[in-house]
C-alpha positions as CSV (number, residue, x, y, z in Angstrom):
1,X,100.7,100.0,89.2
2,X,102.1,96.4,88.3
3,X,99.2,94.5,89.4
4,X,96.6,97.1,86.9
5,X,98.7,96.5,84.5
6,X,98.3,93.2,84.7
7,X,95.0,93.2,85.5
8,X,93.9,95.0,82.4
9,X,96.5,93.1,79.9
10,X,94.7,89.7,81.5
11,X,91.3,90.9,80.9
12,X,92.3,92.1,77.5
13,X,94.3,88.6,76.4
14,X,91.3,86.9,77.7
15,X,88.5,89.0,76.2
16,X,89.8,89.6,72.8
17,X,88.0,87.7,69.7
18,X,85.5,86.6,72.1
19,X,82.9,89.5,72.2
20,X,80.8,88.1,69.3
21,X,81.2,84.6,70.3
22,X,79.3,82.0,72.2
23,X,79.9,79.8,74.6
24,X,82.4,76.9,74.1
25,X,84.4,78.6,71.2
26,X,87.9,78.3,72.5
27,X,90.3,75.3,71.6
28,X,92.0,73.4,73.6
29,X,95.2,75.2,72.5
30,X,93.8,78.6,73.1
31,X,92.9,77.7,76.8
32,X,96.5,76.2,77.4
33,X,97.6,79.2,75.5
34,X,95.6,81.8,78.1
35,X,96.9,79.6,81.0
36,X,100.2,80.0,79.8
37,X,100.3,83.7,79.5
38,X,98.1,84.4,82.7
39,X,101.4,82.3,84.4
40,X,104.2,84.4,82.8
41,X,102.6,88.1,83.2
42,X,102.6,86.9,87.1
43,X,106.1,86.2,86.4
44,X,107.0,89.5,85.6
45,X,104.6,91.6,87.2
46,X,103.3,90.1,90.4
47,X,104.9,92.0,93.1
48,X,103.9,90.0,96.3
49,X,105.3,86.1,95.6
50,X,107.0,87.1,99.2
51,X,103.5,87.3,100.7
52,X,103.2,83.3,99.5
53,X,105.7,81.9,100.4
54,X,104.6,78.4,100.4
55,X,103.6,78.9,96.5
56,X,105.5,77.4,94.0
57,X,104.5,79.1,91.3
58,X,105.9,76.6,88.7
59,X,104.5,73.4,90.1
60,X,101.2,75.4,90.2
61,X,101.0,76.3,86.6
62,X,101.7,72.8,85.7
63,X,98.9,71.5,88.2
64,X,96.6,73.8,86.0
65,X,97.7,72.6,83.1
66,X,94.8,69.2,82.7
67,X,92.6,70.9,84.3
68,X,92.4,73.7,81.8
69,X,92.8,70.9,79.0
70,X,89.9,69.0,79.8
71,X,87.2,71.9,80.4
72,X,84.7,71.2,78.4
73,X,82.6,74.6,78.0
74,X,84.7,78.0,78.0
75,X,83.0,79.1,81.3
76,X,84.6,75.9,83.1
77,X,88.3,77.2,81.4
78,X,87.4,80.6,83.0
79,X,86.2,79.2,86.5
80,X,89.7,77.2,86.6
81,X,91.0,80.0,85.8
82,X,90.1,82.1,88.5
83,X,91.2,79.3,90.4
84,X,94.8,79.8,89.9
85,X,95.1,82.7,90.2
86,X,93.7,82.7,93.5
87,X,96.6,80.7,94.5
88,X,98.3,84.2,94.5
89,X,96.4,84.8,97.5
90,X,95.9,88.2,96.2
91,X,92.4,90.2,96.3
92,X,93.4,92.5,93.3
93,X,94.4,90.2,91.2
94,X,91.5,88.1,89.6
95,X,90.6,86.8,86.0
96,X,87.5,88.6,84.2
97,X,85.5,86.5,82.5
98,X,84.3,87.7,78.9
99,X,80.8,90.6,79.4
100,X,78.5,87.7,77.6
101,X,79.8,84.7,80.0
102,X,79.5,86.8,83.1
103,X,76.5,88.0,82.2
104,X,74.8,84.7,81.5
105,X,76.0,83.1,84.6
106,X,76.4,86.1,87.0
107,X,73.4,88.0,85.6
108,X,73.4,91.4,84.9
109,X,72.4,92.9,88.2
110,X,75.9,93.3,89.9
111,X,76.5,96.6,90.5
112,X,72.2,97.2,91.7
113,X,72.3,96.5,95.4
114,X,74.6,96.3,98.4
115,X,75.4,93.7,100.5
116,X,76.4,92.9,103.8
117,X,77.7,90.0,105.6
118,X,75.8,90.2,108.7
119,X,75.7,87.1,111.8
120,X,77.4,85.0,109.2
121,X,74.5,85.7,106.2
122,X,74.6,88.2,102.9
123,X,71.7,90.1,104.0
124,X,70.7,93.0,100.8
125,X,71.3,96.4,102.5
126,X,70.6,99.0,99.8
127,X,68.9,98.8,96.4
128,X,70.6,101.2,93.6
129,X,68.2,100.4,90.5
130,X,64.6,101.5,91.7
131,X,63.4,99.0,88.7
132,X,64.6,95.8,91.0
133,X,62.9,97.2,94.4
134,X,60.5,95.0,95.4
């Protein structure tokens, strides 16, 4: 229940005043800001720091810290991110990036076919969205 929570509190911190903006809106202070929070909700509501044992969370965050500073677009702040929280080692626990910026670099076909890793390739195994079959 921790880990929703925090999931959904993240995607809202990081989604909010950004639906009717563009890319590269977000100051420098705003991305530290994000950063800061995403590394003190973990604080309190990550549940499996015993499952990385050879994280220090603290040296981490501060590791992050010029990288997030000196992003230049706010898709590279959300890519770095996504990088630190994958120091969590955790497959639930992932940073969102806002609908417009996932849908200009991710595209909007996500949830339209099925995959499958198969002899080591992502081979399509089912199309959902009869409008994409080809």
């Amino acid at each position: 229940m921790k880990i929703f929570r925090l999931l959904i509190l993240m995607f809202i911190l990081l989604s909010v005043n950004l639906s009717a903006q563009s890319e590269n809106n977000l100051s420098t202070e705003e991305k530290l800001f994000g950063l800061s929070k995403l590394w003190m909700e973990a604080i309190y509501n990550f549940a499996f720091f015993d499952q990385v044992p050879d994280l220090n969370w603290d040296s981490c965050y501060q590791s992050f810290i010029p990288q997030v500073m000196t992003t230049k677009t706010d898709w590279e702040y959300y890519l770095v991110l996504q990088r630190f929280i994958a120091s969590l080692k955790d497959g639930h626990t992932r940073i969102f990036p806002p609908p417009e910026l996932r849908n200009k670099y991710y595209g909007t076909a996500t949830k339209q076919i099925k995959t499958r890793l198969i002899e080591g390739k992502v081979i399509i195994t089912d199309v959902l969205d009869d409008a994409i079959e080809a």
